[in-house]
C-alpha positions in Angstrom: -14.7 -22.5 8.1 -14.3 -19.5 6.1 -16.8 -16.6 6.2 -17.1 -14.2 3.4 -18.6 -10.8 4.7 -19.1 -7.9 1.8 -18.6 -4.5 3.9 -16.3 -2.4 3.3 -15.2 -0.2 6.1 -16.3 4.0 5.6 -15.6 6.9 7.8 -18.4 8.8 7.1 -22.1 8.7 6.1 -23.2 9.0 2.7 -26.9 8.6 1.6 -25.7 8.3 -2.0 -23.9 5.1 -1.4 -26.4 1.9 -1.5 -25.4 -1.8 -1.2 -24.6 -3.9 1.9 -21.5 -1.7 2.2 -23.2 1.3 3.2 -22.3 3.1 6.5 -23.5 2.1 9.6 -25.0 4.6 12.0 -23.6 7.9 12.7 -20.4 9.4 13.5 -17.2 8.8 11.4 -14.6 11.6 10.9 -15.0 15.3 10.4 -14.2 16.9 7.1 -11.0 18.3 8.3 -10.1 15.0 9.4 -10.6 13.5 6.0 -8.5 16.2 5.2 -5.7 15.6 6.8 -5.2 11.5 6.3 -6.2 13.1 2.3 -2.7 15.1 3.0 -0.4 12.5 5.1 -1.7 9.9 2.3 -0.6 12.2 -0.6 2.5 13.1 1.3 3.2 9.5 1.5 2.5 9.0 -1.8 4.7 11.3 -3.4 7.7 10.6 -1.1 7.1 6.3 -1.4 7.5 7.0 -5.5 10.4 9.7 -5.4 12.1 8.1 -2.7 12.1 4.5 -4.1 12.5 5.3 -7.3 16.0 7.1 -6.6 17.0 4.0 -4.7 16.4 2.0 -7.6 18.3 4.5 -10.2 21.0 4.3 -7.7 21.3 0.5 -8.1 21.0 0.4 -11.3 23.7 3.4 -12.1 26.1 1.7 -10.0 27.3 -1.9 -10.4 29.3 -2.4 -6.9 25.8 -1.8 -5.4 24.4 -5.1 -6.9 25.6 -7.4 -3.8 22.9 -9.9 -2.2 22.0 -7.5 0.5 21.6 -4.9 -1.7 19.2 -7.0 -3.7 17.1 -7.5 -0.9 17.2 -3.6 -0.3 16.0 -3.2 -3.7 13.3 -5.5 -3.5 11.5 -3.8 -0.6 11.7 -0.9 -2.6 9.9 -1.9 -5.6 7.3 -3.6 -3.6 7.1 0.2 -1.5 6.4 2.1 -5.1 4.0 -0.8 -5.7 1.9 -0.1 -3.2 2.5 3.6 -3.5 1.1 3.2 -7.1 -1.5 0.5 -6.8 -2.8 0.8 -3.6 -2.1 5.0 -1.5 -3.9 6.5 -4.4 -7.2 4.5 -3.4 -7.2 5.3 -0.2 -6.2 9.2 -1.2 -9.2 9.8 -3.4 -11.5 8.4 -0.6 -10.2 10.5 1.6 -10.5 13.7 -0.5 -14.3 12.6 -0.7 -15.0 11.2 2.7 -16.1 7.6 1.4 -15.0 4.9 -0.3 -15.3 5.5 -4.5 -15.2 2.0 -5.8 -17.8 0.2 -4.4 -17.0 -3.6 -3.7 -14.6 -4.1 -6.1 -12.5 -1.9 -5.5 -12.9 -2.4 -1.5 -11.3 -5.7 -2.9 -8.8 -4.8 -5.0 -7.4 -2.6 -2.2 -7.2 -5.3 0.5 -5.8 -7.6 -2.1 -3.0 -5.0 -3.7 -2.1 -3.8 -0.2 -1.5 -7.3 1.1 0.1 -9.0 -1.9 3.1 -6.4 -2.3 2.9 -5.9 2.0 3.8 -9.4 2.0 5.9 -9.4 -1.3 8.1 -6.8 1.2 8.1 -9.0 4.1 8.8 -12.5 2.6 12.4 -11.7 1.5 15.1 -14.4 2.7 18.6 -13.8 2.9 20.7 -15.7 0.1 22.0 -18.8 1.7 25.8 -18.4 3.2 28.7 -19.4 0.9 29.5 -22.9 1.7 32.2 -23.7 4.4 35.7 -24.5 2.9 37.5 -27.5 4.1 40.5 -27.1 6.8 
């Protein structure tokens, strides 16, 4: 049985928000909190793209890097800027406001981003080993 639930989950309250997805009761984080996750998430931002990016000019500049291993390498790295670019600026922007921006649409197209290219990094497999040769 599968049960479909439409709440998104917010830090903070917000009377301008209206919907099912509204916040819950008081408490949540304190603006200097939002803050600093608004800073780690830009920080990880910036360093996912730069850093992945120069892995991937690396391989591409040099040839002797394109080995099966390496090829696994580089595919966790594409899937990192992926979900640097498609999913870290979503939850960046709600931080800088203290709420979630999107509404439920874009509650879903975070969880569905984040989790396609999470497991797109996970659910590599090794090439198969070269046969054995006959003795």
């Amino acid at each position: 049985m599968v049960l479909q639930t439409r709440e998104c989950n917010f830090s903070t309250p917000d009377t301008s928000v209206r919907g099912p997805w509204a916040p819950q009761g008081p408490g949540g984080m304190s603006r200097t909190g939002h803050t600093v996750v608004a800073v780690m998430l830009g920080t990880i931002l910036l360093a996912g793209v730069f850093g992945n990016s120069v892995v991937f000019l690396v391989f591409v500049k040099y040839r002797s890097l394109r080995t099966p291993i390496n090829l696994i390498l580089l595919n966790i790295s594409l899937s990192d800027i992926l979900v640097c670019v498609f999913g870290t600026p979503l939850s960046f922007a709600a931080s800088l406001k203290g709420r979630w921006l999107l509404g439920e649409r874009g509650c879903e197209w975070y969880g569905f981003a984040n989790s396609l290219f999470g497991v797109s990094n996970g659910c590599v497999h090794p090439p198969p080993p070269p046969p054995l040769s006959p003795q």
